[in-house]
N, C-alpha and C positions, 0 to 999 in steps of 0.2 A: 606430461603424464597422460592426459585424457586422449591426447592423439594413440596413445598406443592403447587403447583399451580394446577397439576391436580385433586386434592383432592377438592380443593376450586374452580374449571370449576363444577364439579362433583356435588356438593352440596350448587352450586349457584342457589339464588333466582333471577330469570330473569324475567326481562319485555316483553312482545309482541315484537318479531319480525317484522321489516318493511322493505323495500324493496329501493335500493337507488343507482340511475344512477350516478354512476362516472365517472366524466371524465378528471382525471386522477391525480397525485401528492395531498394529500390531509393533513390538518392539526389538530390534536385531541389536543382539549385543554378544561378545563374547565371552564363552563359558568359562573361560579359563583367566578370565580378571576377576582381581579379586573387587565384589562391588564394593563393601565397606571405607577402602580404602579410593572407589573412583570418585573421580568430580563433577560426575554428572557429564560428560563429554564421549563415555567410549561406548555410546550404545544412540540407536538412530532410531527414532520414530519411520514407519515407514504407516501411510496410510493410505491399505489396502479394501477395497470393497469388500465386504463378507459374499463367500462360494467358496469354490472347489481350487486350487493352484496346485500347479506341478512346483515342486523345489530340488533344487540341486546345490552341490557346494562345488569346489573345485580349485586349484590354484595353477599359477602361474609365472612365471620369470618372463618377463617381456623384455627383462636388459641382465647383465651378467652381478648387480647389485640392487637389481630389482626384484622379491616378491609380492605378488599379488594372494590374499585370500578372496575369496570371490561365492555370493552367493546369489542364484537367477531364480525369480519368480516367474510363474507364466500362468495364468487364468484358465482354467480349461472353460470350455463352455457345456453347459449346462444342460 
């Protein structure tokens, strides 16, 4: 699976980029689970320096039973 990741950055369909003040230690999990019912597993600590990040979302099929949801951070500078 991780061999085909930059194949599927590459040939993901992305949404508009937006722009997002962080400040700092943040949590990616998805909107659409219900949390009450998670077990603590469907949501990633992700720890980001506080500033300025570009974010995008995007998905992808990199095989014909394969989705990807995909989401890229990238630090603007300062």
């Amino acid at each position: 699976m991780l061999a085909g990741v930059p194949a599927a950055l590459a040939g993901a369909m992305w949404e508009p980029e937006v722009q997002w003040d962080v400040p700092g230690p943040v949590v990616l999990f998805d909107s659409a689970w219900p949390g009450r019912e998670s077990e603590g597993t469907e949501h990633l600590k992700v720890d980001l320096e506080p500033g300025r990040y570009a974010v995008r979302a995007g998905q992808a099929q990199p095989g014909p039973e394969t989705w990807l949801g995909l989401v890229q951070l990238r630090r603007l500078s300062n």
